[in-house]
N, C-alpha and C positions, 0 to 999 in steps of 0.2 A: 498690431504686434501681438504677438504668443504670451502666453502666458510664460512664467518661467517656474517651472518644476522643481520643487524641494528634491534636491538626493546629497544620498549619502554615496562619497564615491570608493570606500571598499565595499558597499551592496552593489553599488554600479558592475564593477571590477568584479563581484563575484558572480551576479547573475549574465554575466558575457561571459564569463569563464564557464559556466554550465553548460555551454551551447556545444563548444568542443574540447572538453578541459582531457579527453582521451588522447590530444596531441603532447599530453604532459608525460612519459612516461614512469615517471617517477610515481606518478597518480595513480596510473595502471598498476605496476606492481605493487602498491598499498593494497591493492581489492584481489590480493590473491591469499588463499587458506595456509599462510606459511606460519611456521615456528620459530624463526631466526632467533626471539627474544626470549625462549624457554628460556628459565623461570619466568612466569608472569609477578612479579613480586611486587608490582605496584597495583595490577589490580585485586593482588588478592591480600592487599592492607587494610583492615581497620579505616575507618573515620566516623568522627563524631556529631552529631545533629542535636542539635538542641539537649536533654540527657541523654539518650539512647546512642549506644553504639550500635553500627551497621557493621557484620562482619567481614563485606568486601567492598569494594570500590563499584559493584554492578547493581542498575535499577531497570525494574521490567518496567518498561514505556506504557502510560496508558493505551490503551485500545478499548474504543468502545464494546463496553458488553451488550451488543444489542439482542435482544431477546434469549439471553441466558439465563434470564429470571423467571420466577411465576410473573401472571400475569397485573399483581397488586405490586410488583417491583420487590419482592423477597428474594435473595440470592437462592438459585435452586443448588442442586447436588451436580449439574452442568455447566455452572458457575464454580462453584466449591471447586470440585475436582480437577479444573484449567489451571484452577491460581496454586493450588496443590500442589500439581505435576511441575509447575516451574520451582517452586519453592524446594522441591526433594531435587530438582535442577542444581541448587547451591546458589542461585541467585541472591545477594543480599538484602535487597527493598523490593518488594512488588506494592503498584503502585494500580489501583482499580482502572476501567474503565470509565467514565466522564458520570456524576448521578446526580442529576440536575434538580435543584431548589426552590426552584418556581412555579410546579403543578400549581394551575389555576389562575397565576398572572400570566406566565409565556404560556400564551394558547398551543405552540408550534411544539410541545413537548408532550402531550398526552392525548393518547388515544378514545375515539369516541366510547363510552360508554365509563369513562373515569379509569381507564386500563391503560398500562404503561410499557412498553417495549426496553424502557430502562431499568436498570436498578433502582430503587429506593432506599432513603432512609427517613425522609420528613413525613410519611404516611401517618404510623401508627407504631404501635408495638407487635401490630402483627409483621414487620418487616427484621424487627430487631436479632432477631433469632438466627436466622440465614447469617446476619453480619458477625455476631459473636461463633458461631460453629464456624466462619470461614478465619477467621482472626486466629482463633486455637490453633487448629489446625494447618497454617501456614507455619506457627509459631512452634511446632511440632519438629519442624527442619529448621530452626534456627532463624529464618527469613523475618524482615517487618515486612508490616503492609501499612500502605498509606491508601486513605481514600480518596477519590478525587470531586471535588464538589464543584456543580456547576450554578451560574447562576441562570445558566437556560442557554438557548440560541438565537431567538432572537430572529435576525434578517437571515440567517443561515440555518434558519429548521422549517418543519417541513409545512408548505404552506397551504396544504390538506385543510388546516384547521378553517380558513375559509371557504372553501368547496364545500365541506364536508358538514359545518356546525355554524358558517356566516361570520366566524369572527379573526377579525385582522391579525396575522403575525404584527409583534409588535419588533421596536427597536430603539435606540440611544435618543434619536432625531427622525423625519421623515428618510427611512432610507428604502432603497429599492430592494426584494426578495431575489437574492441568489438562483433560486431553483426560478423561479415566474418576476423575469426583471418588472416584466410590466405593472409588475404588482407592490403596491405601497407597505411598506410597515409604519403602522403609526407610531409616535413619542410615546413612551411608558411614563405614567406619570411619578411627581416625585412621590407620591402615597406610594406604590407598588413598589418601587426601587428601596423605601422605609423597608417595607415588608421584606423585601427577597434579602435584605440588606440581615433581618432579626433571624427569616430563616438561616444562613449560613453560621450565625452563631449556634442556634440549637441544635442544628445538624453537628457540627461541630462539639458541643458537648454529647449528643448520643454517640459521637463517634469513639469519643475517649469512656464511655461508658460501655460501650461496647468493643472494649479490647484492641482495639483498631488504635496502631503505635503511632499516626499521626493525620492531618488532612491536607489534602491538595486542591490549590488554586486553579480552577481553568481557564488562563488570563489570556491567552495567544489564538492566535490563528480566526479571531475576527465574531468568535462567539458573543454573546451579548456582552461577559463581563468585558469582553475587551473593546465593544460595542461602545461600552459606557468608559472607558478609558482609552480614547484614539480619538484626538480630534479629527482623524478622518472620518468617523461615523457619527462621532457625540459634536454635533454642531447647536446645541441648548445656546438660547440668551439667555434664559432665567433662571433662578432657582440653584439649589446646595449643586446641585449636579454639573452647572455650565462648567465651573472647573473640572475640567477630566478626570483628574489625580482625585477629586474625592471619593468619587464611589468604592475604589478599590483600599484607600487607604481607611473609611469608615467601615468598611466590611472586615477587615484585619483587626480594625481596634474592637471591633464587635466580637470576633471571635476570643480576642487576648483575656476579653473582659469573663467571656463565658466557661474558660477552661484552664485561667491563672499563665503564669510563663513559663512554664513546663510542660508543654506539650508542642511537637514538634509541629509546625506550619511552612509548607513548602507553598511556592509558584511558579505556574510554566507562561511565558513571556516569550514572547519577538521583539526581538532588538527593531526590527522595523517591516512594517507588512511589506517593504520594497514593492508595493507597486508603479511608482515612476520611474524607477529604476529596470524593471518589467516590460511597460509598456510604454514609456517614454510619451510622443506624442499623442499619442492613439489613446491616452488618459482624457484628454480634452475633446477628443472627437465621440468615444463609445458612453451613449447616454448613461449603461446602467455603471460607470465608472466615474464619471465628472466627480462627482461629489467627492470621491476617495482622493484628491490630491494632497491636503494636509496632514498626511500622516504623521507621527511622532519621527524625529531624528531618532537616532541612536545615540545621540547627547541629552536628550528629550527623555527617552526610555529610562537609561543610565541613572537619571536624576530623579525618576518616579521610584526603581529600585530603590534607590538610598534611601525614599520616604515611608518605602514600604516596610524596609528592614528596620525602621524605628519607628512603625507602629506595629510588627512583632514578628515577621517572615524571617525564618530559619536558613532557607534555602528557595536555587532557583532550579528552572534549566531554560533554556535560552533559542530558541533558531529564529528563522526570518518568515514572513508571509501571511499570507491568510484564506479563503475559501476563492478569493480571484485569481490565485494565483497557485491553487490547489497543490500544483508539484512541490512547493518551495516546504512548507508543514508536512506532506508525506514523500516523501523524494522516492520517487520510482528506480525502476534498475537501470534506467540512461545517466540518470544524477552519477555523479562521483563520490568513490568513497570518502568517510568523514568531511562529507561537503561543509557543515557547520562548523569547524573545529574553530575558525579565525574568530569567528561570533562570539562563542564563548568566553574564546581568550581574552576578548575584550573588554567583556563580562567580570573576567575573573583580576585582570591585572586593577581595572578600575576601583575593585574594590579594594586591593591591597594597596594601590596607589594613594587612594584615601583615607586608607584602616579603617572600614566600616565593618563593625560587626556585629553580633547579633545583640540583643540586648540582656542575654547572658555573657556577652564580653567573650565569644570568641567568634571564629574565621564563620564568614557563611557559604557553603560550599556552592561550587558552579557547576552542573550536570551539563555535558557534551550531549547531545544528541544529532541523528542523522546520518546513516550508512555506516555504522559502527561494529559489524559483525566480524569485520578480519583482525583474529590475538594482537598480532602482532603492530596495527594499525594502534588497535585500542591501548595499547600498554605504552607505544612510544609516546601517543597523544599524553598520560600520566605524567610521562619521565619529563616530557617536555613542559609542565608542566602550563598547557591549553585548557586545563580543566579540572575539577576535581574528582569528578567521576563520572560512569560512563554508562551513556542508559542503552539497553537493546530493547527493542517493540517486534519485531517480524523477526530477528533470529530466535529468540524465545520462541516462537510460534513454530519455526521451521524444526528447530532441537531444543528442547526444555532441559536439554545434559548440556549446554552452552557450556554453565560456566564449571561443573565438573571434570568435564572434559579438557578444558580450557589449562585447568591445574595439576590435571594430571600429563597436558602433554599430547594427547591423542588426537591432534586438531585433525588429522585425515579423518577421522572418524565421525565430525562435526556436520550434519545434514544443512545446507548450507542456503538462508534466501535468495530465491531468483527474480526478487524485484516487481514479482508481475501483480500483485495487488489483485488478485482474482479471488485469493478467498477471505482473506484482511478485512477487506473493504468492499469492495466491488458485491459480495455474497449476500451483504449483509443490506447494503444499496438496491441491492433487485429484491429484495425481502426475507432474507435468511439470515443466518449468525454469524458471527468474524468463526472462519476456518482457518487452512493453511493448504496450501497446492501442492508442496511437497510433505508434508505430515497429515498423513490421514488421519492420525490420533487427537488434531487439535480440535478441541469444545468435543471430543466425542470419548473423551476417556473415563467417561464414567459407562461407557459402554464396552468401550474396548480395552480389552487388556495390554497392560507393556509387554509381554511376552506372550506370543501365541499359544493359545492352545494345543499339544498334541492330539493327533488325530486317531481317534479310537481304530480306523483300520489303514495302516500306510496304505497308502499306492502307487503305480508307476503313473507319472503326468508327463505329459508332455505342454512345454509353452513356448508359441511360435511369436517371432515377433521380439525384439529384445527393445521394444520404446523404454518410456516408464510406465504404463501399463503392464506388459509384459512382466518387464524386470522385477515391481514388486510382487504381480502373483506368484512370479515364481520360484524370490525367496519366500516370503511367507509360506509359501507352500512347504517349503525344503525346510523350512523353521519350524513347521508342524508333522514333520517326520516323514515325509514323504517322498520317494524317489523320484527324482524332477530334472526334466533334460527342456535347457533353454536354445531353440532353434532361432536362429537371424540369417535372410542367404547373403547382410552385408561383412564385412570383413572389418566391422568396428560395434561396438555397444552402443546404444540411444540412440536409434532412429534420427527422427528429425529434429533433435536435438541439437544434433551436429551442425545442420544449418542455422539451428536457432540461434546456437553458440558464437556465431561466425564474427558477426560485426563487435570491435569493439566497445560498443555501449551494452552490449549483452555478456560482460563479462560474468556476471553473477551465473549465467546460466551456463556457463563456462565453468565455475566452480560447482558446479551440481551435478556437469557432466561426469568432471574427472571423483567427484564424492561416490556415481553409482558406479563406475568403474571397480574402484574401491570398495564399496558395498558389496559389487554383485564376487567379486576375487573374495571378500574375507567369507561369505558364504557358502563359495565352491570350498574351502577348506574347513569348514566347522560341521556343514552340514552335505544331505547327499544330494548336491546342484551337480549340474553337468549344462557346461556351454558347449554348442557348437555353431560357433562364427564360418561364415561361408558358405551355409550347408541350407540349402531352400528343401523347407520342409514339405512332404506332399501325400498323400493320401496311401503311397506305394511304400514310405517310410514314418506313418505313426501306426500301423495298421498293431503294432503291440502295443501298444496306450492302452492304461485302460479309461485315463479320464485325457480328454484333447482343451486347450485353451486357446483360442486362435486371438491374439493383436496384432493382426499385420497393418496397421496403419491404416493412409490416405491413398490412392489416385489423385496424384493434380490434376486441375478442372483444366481443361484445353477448348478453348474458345473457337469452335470450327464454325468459322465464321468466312464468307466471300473474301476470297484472296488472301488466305493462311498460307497458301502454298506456294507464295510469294516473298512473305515476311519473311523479314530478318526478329524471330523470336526466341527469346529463352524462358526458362521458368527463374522465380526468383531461388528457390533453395538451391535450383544450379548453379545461379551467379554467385550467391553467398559464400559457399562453400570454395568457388571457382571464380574469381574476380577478373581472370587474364580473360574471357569472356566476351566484357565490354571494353578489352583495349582499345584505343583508335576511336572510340566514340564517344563523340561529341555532344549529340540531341539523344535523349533515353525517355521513352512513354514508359512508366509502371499501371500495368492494367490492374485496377482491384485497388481501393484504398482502404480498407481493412489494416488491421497490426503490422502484417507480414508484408506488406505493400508499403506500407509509410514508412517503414523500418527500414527497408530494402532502396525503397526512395533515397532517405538521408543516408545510407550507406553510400550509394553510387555518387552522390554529392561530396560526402563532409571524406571516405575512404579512396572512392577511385576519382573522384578529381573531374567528376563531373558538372559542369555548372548550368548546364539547360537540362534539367527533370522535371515531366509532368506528370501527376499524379489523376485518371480520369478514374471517376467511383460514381456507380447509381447509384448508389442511396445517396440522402439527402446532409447524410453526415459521415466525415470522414473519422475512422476509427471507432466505430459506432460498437458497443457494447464492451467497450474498451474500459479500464479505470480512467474518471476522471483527472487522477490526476498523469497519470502514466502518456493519457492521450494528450493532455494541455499540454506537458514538458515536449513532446514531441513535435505537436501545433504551433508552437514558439520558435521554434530552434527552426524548424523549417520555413515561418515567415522571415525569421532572419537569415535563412539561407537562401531566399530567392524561388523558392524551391515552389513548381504552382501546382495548385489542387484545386481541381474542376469537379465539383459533387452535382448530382445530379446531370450526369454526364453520361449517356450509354456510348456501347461502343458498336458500330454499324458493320464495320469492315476493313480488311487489312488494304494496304499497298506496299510496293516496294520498298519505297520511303516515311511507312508514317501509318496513321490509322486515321478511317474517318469515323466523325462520331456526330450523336445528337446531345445538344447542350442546352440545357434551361437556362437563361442570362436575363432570366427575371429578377428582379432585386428582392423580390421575395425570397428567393433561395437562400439559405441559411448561408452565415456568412462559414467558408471552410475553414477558416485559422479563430475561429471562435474558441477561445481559453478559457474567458473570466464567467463562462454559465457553464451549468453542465446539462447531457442530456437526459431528459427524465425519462426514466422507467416507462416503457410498454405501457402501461397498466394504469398508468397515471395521465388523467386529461387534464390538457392545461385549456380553459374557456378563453381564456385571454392570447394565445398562443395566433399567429397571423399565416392565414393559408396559402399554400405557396400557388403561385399562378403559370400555369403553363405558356413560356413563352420562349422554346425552343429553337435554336436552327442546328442545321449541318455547319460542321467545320472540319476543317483536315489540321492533324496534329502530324509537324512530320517528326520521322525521329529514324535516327541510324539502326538504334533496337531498338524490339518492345518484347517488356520484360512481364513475362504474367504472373501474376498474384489473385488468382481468381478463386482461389480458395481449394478445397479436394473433395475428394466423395471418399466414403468408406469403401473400402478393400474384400469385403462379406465373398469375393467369390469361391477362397478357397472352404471358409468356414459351412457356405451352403453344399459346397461340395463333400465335405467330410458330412454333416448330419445328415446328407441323403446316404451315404455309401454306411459310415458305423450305427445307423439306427438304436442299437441296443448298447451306445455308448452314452456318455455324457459329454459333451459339446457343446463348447460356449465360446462366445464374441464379446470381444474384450477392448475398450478402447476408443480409438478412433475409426477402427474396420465396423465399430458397432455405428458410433456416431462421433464424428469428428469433432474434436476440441479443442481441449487444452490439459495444460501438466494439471492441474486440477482436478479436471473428470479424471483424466487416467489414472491417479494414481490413487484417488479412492475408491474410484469400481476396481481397479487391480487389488485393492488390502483386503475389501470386502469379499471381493470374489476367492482371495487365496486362504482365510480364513473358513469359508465355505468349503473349499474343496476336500 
């Protein structure tokens, strides 16, 4: 007999609802940039926290600040200036990125040589300094800051520190390493848990010495402290620790004790890591998950909260998940708008249901988070009273004028996230710093100005190519005084955008379309832009440029392969755009399981009503340099759709009916709907990692189409054509015609390059 699985059944109910909650369309219209509720009056009220009043309803979500510091963990002037620019935003609390407590006990947090890619505050006094100039400073526009203290990672950091220096990531109980399942983390003992337990208090008292309005818990999403409070991880017999609830509630009375009851103490919390809810069976079957079965109820959670708020937490904010389930803590652009709201609610009614409050005797507020960037979403969530207030993480990123914009009305004017977790996360994961895809300015504004520079000599430019590459070079340009004619030979703005936009789980980029649209019109009217849609520009019509900017995009990749000339094939951004396409069919091969392929996949399945789709991809991983969590949400949704994906799969040759291919059916091959690990970094060898073994045959895939997703090549031909023919011009390749991407690369080599010109 099976074992029988703890769930909670509205986690049940919600994470099914994630798979295709786009049939809702009530849900769909939440996640568009509308104003129906001008005024926003509820988010721009007042509420109280512990003393300190907060002047709105809105808090910047932490985000890791990974390498925004010196290398001793001092906040630099690239740190400063990010939290700055949100604060002159109007936002009311900004809230740090995660700065972890434990250098020296959690091995998995510091860099060899005693250097740190996080911030600091437990160092010394040489870190003090960065914290008090960024405190001022935020405090300058009105805004708090809260900091956020971690007590480390735990099974979910980086486990380098064995390769690297021989010593074990640790954790709660023997649990397996996220990045290298095969890899143990030892039990931390209770001496270190004493310790990291003293550090949080004095962190805590430097933090109220250093100006900083309050500190933040980092209790969710599977980190140690939550390590050490989840009996899915903390499986201790012995010692203060077995019970769950103590670590977190003797680190609260530690900090209470260190900085009196007047200072404001926040916690971020999961009502439930939901992973049997998740992965149901397959909990009992995937080794590096057995363990995680007994995770806290959300009656469980609720009832730690209450212990917590009386040993001295102010406030919370609330969602589901953890590092297994990676989507659920960062919910990608497939997730549904205000996916958490119900979470919260629960969160919030529980506590008025009980009158629990803080130990100043008033309300403890409950922070919404999770897909919260549409006004009008966010305001009614208020009125409805789901929450008390309302955090943004990635729109802040995307527009730091969020919430000014927000009050005055202007929401067309709101630069808007498209979900893709490219520079957020993913940036900082390959070894760089949290960005933004569509705001070239974010973590770079101490470099770049909010208003371009005027350009010491206008000129006539020409910019071919209306992507977002294109599009931003050739405002900025026009914003730097320049006479600037934007060439497209399609008969709409944003390239292949418009395909991006197509499926409904790509709504978000759907609102970024219709944003540049917007952009690129308020533009042609302030400044001297000139579009010309329709018009394919050519060597015979820039020849008065004096400066050329070529983005003309991709080429799709066309697989001329043995009996192409037979298939029944289409490209995916055809079908996207063009669904009537694959009427009548019934069996659908997508070639290429890359973004654009799996995406394209689940559209022909979950949109046109297809239920036989296979997905054939050589590489060894499906959606391979993809965010992990963007790719797990899709990895999921597609095991429950039936939907198969064959990795390590080449494709040999077409036929009338179908393709033949060669297939590894080795059991070495990584498994494709693999969720709960992510893939590591290039750069990073795993010694313990199992080599795949070649054991190949032919098989025939039939299929009525095949849909190719084989990626593109740059488009360079016209751009080599111009630098031969205007030699004593300036000519430049912009984009994806330079090297194919994403809204990422494009639109920072486009700001860069149009601040250049």
């Amino acid at each position: 007999m099976s074992k029988e699985l703890k769930k909670d059944k509205i986690v049940e109910e919600l994470t099914d609802y994630f798979a295709d909650w786009f049939k809702d369309e009530k849900a769909v219209k939440s996640g568009k940039m509308t104003s129906e509720l001008y005024p926003y009056n509820s988010i721009f009220s007042p509420v109280k926290v512990n003393r300190i009043t907060i002047k709105n309803r809105l808090v910047m979500a932490p985000m890791g600040n990974i390498s925004m510091c010196e290398e001793n963990g001092r906040p630099n002037e690239k740190m400063i200036a990010y939290f700055v620019e949100r604060a002159k935003g109007g936002v009311g609390l900004i809230t740090t990125g995660l700065v972890p407590i434990s250098h020296g006990l959690d091995f998995s947090i510091t860099e060899m040589g005693q250097l740190s890619y996080f911030p600091r505050i437990d160092r010394s006094r040489t870190v003090f300094a960065g914290w008090r100039d960024l405190a001022e400073r935020v405090h300058s526009y009105g805004s708090r800051i809260f900091i956020q203290l971690s007590a480390g990672l735990g099974r979910v950091g980086n486990p380098q520190c064995l390769v690297n220096e021989l010593k074990f990531p640790q954790s709660a109980s023997m649990n397996p390493s996220w990045y290298m399942p095969e890899l143990p983390c030892l039990p931390m003992s209770d001496r270190k848990l004493n310790k990291i337990i003293k550090n949080f208090g004095q962190a805590t008292a430097d933090a109220k010495a250093m100006g900083l309005d309050g500190v933040y818990l980092h209790g969710h999403e599977g980190y140690l402290l939550e390590q050490l409070t989840n009996p899915a991880f903390n499986r201790r017999k012995v010692g203060k620790f077995a019970r769950w609830q103590n670590f977190g509630i003797e680190t609260i009375k530690e900090m209470r004790k260190r900085v009196g009851p007047n200072y404001p103490i926040m916690y971020r919390i999961d009502l439930s890591l939901a992973l049997n809810e998740t992965y149901g069976d397959r909990m009992l079957k995937v080794s590096s998950l057995k363990k995680f079965t007994n995770g806290r109820t959300i009656n469980d959670t609720l009832e730690y909260m209450a212990e917590l708020v009386k040993a001295g937490v102010d406030m919370f904010d609330v969602d589901l998940g953890c590092y297994d389930n990676w989507w659920l803590p960062h919910p990608p652009g497939s997730m549904p708008p205000g996916c958490f709201l119900d979470i919260s609610k629960i969160a919030r009614d529980y506590f008025i249901k009980n009158n629990i409050l803080s130990n100043l005797g008033i309300p403890v507020p409950v922070v919404a988070v999770g897909k919260l960037g549409y006004p009008d979403l966010a305001e009614q969530a208020l009125r409805d009273n789901k929450c008390d207030m309302i955090m943004l993480g990635r729109p802040l990123l995307a527009d730091p004028e969020w919430p000014n914009k927000v009050r005055t009305g202007r929401i067309d004017e709101i630069c808007p996230c498209i979900g893709c977790q490219e520079g957020c996360i993913n940036e900082f994961v390959e070894g760089g710093h949290p960005q933004c895809a569509v705001n070239p300015r974010t973590a770079f504004e101490e470099i770049y100005p909010k208003d371009p520079p005027m350009a010491d000599k206008p000129c006539k430019i020409a910019v071919v190519g209306a992507g977002p590459a294109g599009i931003t070079a050739a405002v900025v340009a026009a914003q730097r005084g320049h006479n600037v004619t934007l060439f497209d030979k399609h008969d709409e703005l944003c390239g292949r955008l418009i395909a991006g936009s197509a499926a409904k789980i790509k709504f978000d980029v759907a609102n970024y379309v219709e944003y540049l649209k917007g952009y690129v019109k308020r533009a042609t009217e302030k400044y001297n832009l000139t579009v010309r849609l329709g018009t394919e520009a050519t060597a015979d019509n820039l020849g008065d440029f004096d400066k050329i900017v070529v983005a003309a995009g991709t080429n799709d990749t066309v697989l001329r392969l043995p009996g192409i000339e037979k298939a029944n094939w289409k490209q995916a951004v055809d079908v996207l755009v063009n669904p009537s396409l694959v009427e009548g069919c019934k069996k659908v091969v997508v070639v290429g399981g890359g973004v654009v392929g799996a995406e394209t996949a689940y559209f022909l399945n979950k949109e046109c009503g297809i239920e036989d789709v296979t997905v054939v991809e050589m590489d060894k991983y499906i959606m391979n340099h993809t965010c992990t969590a963007n790719r797990g949400h899709l990895l999921k949704c597609m095991y429950d759709a039936g939907i198969k994906l064959w990795n390590c799969t080449a494709l040999k040759s077409f036929e009338a009916n179908g393709i033949n291919v060669r297939r590894n059916k080795s059991n070495t091959v990584p498994d494709p709907y693999l969720s709960w690990n992510p893939i590591l970094p290039e750069s990073v060898l795993n010694p313990l990692a199992k080599k795949i073994k070649d054991e190949s045959v032919d098989e025939f895939v039939p299929a009525d189409m095949v849909v190719m997703a084989a990626g593109g090549r740059p488009n360079e031909a016209l751009f080599l054509e111009l630098q031969d023919k205007f030699n004593t011009k300036e000519v430049y390749n912009l984009g994806d015609s330079f090297k194919g991407g994403k809204v990422f690369d494009a639109t920072k080599s486009g700001y860069a390059l149009g601040l250049h010109l």
